[in-house]
Each structure stands twice: as structure tokens, then as C-alpha cells.
N, C-alpha and C positions, 0 to 999 in steps of 0.2 A: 311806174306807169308803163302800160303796154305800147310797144314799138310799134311791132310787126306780129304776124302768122303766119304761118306757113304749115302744109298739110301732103301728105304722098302718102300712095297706095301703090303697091306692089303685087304682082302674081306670083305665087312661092315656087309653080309648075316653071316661070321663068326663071328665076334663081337658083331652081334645084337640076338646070339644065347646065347654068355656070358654074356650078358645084368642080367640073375636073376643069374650069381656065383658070390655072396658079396667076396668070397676068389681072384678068379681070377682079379677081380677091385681093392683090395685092394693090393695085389702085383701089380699093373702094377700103380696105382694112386697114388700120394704124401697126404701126408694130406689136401694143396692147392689146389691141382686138386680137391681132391675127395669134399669140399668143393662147389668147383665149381661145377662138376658133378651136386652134388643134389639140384643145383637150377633149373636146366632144366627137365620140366614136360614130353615134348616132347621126345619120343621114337626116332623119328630122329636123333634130337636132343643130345640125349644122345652116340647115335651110332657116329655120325661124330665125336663129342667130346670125346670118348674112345678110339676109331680109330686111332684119329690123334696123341692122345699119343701114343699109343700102337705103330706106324710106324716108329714117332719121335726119342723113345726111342730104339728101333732094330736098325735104320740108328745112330744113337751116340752109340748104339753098335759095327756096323758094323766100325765104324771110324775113334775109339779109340782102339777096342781091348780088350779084358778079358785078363789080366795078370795073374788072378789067374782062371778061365774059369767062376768068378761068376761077374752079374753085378744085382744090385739089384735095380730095374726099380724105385722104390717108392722113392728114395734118391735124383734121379733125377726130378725136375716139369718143364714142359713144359705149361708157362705163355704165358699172350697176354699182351703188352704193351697198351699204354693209348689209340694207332692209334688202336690196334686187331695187331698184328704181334707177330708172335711166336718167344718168347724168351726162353732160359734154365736158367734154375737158379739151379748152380750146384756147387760142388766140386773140381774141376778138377784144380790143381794149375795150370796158366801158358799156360793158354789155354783160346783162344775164341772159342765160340759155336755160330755157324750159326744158324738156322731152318727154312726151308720152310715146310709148311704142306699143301696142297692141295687135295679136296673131288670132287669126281666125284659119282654119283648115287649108282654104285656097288663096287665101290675102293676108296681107301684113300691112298696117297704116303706120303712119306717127304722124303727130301734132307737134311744132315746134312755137312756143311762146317767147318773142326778145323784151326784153324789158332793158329800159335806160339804167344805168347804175347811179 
């Protein structure tokens, strides 16, 4: 059964300005992401793939809620399974985490679906 939604949109022209704050990536990246991150040489590249966390993680914010007003984006990684499909790999007892992530030229959204376990 459906929980919650949550939805964010992102300017890539924003993110691709944070691209040289090593602080800003590191709070918004997990150790996995950021792993991943620094395989990709491409500036594009790098943008879509910060984006799409950075959207991912605001929509699982907006979805679940701040109980205490803090949600610390890094504790959360936003994987691709074996097909490329965005998965979370999370915390959250008792709860499934949806993810769609989808990039357009100057925008990056994602859609977050919680379901009760």
C-alpha cells in the first residue's frame, strides 16, 4: 500500500556550478555514490549523476518527512541495479523505497514511492 510521494526537480546549470565544492558532494554523496561519482571523467556526466541524487534524495525527503528537521542525504545511496534502475539503499525500518530518476537537458526530477512493508 502507498504511503507517501514525494517529487523534486533540479537545474543541472545549478549543480554543474557545485561540481568543484568537494564539501557540498560530500554531504549530498554516500561513500558509494561518491565512488561511483569519480569514475566518470565527463562533466555531463558527472552533472546528471549528482543531479539525480541530489533530486532523489529531496523527493525521499519530501516523502518521509524530517522528524527531527535533520535528514543527512549521505546515509542515504541512491544505486542502479544490475538492469541501471534506481534503487535506495537505506535505513528506514519497514518501509520500501521506490525511485525513479529521469534527466532532460536543463532538469533532472525524481519521483520517490514509500510503501508500508
Amino acid at each position: 500500500m502507498i504511503k507517501k510521494i514525494g517529487i523534486d526537480i533540479v537545474a543541472n546549470k545549478r549543480i554543474k556550478k557545485l561540481l568543484k565544492n568537494e564539501k557540498f558532494i560530500k554531504r549530498i554523496l554516500s561513500d558509494e555514490e561518491l565512488a561511483t561519482f569519480n569514475t566518470f571523467t565527463l562533466e555531463k556526466r558527472k552533472v546528471e549523476y549528482l543531479a539525480g541524487r541530489f533530486a532523489a534524495k529531496e523527493a525521499l525527503v519530501k516523502a518521509i518527512g524530517s522528524q527531527d528537521g535533520e535528514f543527512n542525504f549521505n546515509r542515504v545511496s541512491v544505486l542502479n541495479d544490475a538492469d541501471g534502475t534506481p534503487i535506495v539503499k537505506h535505513c528506514f525500518d519497514n518501509l520500501i523505497i521506490h525511485v525513479s530518476i529521469s534527466h532532460e537537458n536543463e532538469y533532472t526530477v525524481s519521483m520517490v514511492i514509500i510503501e508500508k512493508n
